[in-house]
Every structure is written in structure tokens, then in C-alpha cells.
MOPAC internal coordinates of N, CA, C and O (Angstrom, degrees):
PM7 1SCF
backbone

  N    0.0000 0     0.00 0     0.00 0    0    0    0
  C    1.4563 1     0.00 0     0.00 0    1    0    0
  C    1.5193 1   109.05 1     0.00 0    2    1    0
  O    1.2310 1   123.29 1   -67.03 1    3    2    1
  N    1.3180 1   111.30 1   112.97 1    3    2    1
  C    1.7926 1   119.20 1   172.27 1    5    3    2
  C    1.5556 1   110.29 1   -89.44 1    6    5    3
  O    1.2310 1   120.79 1   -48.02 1    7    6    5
  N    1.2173 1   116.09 1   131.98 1    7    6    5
  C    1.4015 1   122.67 1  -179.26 1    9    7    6
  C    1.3684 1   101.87 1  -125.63 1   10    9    7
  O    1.2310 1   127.25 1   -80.24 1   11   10    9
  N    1.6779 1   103.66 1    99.76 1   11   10    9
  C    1.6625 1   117.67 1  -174.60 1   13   11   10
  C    1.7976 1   106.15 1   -94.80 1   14   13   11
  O    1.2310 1   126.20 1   -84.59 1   15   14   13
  N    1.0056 1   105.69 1    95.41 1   15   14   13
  C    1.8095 1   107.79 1   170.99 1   17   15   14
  C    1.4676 1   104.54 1  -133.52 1   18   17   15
  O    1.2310 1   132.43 1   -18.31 1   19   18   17
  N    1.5391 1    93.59 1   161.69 1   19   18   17
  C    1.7691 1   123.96 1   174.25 1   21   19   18
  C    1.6789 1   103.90 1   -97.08 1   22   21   19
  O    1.2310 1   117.95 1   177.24 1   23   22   21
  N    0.9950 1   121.51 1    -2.76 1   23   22   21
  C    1.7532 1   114.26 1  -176.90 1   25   23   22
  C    1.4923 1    96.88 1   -73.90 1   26   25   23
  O    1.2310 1   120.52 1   -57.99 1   27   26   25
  N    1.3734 1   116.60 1   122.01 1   27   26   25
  C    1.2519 1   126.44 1   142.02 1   29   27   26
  C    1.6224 1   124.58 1     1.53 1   30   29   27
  O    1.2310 1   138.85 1    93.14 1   31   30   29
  N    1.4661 1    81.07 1   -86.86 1   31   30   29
  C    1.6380 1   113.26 1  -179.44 1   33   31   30
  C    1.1562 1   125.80 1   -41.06 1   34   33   31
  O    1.2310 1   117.08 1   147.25 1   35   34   33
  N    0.9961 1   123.17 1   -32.75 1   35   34   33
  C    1.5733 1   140.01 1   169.95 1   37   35   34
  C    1.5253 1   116.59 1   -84.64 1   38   37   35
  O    1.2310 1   117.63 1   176.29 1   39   38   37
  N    1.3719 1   122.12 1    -3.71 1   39   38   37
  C    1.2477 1   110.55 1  -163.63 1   41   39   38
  C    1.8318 1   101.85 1   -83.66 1   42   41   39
  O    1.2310 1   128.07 1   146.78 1   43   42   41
  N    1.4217 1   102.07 1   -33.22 1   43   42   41
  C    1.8619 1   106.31 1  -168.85 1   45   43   42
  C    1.7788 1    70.18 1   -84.19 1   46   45   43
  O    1.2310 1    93.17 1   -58.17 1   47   46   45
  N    1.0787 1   163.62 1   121.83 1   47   46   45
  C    1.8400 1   161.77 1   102.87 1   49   47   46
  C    2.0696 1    73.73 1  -133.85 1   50   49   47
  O    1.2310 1   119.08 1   129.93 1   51   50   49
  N    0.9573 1   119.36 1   -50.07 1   51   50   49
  C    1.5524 1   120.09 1  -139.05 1   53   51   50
  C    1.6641 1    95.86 1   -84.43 1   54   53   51
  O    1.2310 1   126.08 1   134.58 1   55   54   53
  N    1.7576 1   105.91 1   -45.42 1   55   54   53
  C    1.6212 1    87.51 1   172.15 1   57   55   54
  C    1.4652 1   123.19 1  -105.11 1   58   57   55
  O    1.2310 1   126.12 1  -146.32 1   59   58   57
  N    1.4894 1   105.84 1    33.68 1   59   58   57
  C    1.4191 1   131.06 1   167.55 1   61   59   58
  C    2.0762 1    97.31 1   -61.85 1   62   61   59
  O    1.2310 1   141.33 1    97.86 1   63   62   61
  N    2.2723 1    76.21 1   -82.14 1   63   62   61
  C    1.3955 1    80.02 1  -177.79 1   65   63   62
  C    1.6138 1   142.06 1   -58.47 1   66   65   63
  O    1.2310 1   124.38 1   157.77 1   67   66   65
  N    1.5760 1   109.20 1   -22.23 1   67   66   65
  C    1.2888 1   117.01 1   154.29 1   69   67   66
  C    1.5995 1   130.37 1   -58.59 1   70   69   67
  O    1.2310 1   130.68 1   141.56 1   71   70   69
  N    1.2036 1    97.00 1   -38.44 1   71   70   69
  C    1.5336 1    89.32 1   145.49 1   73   71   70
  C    1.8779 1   147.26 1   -47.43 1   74   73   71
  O    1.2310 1   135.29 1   131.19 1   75   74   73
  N    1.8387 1    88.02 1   -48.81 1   75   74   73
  C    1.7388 1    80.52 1   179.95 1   77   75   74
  C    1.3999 1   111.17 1   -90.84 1   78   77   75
  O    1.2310 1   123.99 1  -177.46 1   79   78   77
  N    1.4573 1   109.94 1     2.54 1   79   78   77
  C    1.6955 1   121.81 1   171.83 1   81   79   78
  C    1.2855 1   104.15 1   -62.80 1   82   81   79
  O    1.2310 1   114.49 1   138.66 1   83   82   81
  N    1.1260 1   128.04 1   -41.34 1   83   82   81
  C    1.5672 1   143.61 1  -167.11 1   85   83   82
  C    1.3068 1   104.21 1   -70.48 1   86   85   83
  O    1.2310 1   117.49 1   111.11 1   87   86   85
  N    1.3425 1   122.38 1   -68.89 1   87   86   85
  C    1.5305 1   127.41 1  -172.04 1   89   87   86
  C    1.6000 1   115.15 1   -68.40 1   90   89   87
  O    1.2310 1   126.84 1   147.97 1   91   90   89
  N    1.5504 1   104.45 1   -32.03 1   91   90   89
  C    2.0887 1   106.79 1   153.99 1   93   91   90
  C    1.5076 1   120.84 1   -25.75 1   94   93   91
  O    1.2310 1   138.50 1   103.20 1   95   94   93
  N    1.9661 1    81.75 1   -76.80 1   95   94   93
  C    1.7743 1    85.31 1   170.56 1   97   95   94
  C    1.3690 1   132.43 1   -38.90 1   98   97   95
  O    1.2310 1   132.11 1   127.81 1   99   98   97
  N    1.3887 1    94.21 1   -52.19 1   99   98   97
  C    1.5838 1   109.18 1  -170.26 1  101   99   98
  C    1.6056 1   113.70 1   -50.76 1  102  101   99
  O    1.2310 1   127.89 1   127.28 1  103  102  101
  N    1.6388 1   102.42 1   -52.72 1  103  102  101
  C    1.2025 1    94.05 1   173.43 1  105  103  102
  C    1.6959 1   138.49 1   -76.74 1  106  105  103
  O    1.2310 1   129.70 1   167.75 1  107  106  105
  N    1.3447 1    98.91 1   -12.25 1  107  106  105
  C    1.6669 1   123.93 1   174.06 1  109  107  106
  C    1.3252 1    87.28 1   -61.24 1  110  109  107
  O    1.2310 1   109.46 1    87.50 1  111  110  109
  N    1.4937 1   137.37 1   -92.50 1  111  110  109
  C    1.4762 1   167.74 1   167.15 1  113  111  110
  C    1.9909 1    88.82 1     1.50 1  114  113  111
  O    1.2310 1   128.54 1   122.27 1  115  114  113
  N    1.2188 1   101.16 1   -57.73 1  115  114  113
  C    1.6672 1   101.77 1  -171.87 1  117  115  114
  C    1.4092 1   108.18 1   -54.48 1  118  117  115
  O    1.2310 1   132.71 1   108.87 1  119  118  117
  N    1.5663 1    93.05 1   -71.13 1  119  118  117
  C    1.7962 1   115.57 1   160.03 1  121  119  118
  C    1.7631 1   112.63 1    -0.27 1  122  121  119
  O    1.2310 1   134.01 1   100.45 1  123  122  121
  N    1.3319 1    90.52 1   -79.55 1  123  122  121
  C    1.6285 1    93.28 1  -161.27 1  125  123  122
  C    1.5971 1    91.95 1   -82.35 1  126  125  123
  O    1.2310 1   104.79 1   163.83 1  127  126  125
  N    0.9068 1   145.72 1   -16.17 1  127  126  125
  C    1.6217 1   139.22 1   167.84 1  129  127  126
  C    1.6757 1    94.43 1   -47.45 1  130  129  127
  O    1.2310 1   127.81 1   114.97 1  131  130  129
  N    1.6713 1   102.57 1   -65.03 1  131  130  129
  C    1.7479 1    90.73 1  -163.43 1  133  131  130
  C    1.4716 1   117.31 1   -61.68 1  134  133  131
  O    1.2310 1   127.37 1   147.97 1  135  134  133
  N    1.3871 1   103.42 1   -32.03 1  135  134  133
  C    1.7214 1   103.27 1   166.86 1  137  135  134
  C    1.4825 1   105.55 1   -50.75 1  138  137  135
  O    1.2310 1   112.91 1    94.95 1  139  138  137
  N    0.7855 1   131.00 1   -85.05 1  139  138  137
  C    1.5861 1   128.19 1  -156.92 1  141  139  138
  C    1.3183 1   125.74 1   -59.74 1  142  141  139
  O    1.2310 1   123.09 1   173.81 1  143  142  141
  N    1.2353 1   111.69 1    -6.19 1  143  142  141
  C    1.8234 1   129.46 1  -176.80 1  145  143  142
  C    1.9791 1    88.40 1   -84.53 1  146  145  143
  O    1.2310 1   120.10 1   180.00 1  147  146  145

């Protein structure tokens, strides 16, 4: 789900959550690295 707006206000909610989207992966991504090593 993309949530395209011009409000201000919403922009730190939007690269809040893009933020902990990022570090998910990251740690998923690690995750299955140590599994498979």
C-alpha cells in the first residue's frame, strides 16, 4: 500500500514507518543468512 500525499504532517508517520520496514528486512535478510550458512 503507497500513500502518495503533500501534507506535511504525515511525512515524519511515512518515513517513520519506512524506516522500521527497512530494519525488518534487514533483520529477516540476516535471519535466513544464518540459517543457511
Amino acid at each position: 500500500m503507497t500513500v502518495v500525499s503533500n501534507d506535511p504532517s504525515l511525512w515524519s508517520t511515512i518515513n517513520f514507518f519506512r524506516g522500521i520496514s527497512y530494519v525488518y528486512v534487514a533483520c529477516l535478510t540476516m535471519m535466513v543468512y544464518d540459517w543457511s550458512a
